[in-house]
C-alpha positions as CSV (number, residue, x, y, z in Angstrom):
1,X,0.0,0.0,0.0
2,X,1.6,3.2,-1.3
3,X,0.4,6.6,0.7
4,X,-0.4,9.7,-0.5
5,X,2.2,12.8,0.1
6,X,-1.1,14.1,2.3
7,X,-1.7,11.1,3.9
8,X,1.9,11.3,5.0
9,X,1.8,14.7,6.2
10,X,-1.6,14.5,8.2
11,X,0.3,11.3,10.0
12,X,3.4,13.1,11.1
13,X,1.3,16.3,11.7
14,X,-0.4,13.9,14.7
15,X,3.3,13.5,16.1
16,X,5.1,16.8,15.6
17,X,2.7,18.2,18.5
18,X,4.8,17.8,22.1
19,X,1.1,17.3,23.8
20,X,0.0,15.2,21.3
21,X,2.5,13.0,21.8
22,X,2.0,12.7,25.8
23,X,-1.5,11.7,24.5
24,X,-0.2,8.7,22.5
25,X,2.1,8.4,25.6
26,X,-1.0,8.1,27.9
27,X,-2.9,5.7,25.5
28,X,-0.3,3.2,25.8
29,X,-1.6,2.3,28.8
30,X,-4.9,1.5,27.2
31,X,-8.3,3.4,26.5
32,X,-8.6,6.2,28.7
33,X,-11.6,8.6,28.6
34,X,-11.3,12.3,27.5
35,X,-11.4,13.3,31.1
36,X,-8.7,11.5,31.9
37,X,-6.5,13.2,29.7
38,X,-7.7,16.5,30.4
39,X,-6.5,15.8,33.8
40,X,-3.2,14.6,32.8
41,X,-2.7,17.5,29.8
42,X,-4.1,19.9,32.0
43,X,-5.2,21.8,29.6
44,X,-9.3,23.1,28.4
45,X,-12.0,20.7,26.5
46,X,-11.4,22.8,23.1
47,X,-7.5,22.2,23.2
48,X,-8.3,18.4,24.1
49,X,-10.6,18.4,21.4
50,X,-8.4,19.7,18.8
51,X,-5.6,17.6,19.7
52,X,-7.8,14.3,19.7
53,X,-9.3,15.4,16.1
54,X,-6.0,15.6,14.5
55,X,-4.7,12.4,16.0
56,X,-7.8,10.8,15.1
57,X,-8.0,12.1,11.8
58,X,-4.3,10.6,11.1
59,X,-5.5,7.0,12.3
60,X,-3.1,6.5,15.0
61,X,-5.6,6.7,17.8
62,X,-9.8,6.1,17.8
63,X,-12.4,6.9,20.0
64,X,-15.8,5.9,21.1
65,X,-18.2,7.8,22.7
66,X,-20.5,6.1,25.6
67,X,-22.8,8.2,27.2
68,X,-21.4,11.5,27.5
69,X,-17.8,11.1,27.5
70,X,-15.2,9.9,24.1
71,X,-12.8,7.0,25.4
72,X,-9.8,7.1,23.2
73,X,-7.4,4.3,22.2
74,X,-4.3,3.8,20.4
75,X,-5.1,2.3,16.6
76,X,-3.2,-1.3,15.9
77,X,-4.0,-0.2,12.1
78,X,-3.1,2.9,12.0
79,X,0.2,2.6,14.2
80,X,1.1,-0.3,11.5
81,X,0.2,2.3,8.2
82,X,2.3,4.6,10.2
83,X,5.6,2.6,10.7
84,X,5.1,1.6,7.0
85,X,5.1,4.8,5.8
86,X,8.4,5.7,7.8
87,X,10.1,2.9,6.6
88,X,9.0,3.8,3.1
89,X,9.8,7.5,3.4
90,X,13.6,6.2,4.6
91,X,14.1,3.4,2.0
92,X,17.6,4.2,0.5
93,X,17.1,2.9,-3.3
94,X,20.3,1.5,-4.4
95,X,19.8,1.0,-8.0
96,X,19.7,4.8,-8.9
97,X,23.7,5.5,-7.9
98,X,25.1,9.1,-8.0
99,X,23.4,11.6,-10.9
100,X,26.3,13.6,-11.0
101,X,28.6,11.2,-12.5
């Protein structure tokens, strides 16, 4: 499976954020609900929010919503499409040599 340029970007756009990454951090752990992380973040519902859109709209984390709270998880898809795309964004090709030569 070959990924967009965009599809890239919006993936490593969900991990160039320092709190989004303490969110991913916190999820290892396993689902926790938004309140949770608003504790741990300490930071307002609309910055929790924003964060949790981006992440989920790159596929590296889901959420559910029961009753009136969102309970977020770490995606096992979209952490796999994300290590794929590193490792295709880092694959040194070694048929194309030297173009200055």
């Amino acid at each position: 499976m070959e990924l967009t340029n965009k599809q890239i970007t919006v993936i490593f756009k969900a991990l160039c954020d320092e709190n989004r990454v303490q969110i991913v951090r916190l999820l290892q752990n396993g689902e926790k609900c938004a309140c949770r992380l608003l504790e741990a973040l300490q930071c307002t519902q609309p910055t929790l929010s924003h964060h949790m859109k981006i992440l989920c709209d790159s596929g590296l984390v889901v959420g559910r919503k029961e009753g009136k709270w969102m309970y977020y998880s770490i995606s096992a898809e979209g952490t796999d499409i994300a290590v794929q795309c590193l490792r295709e964004l880092t694959k040194v090709s070694e048929s194309g040599g030297c173009c200055c030569k």
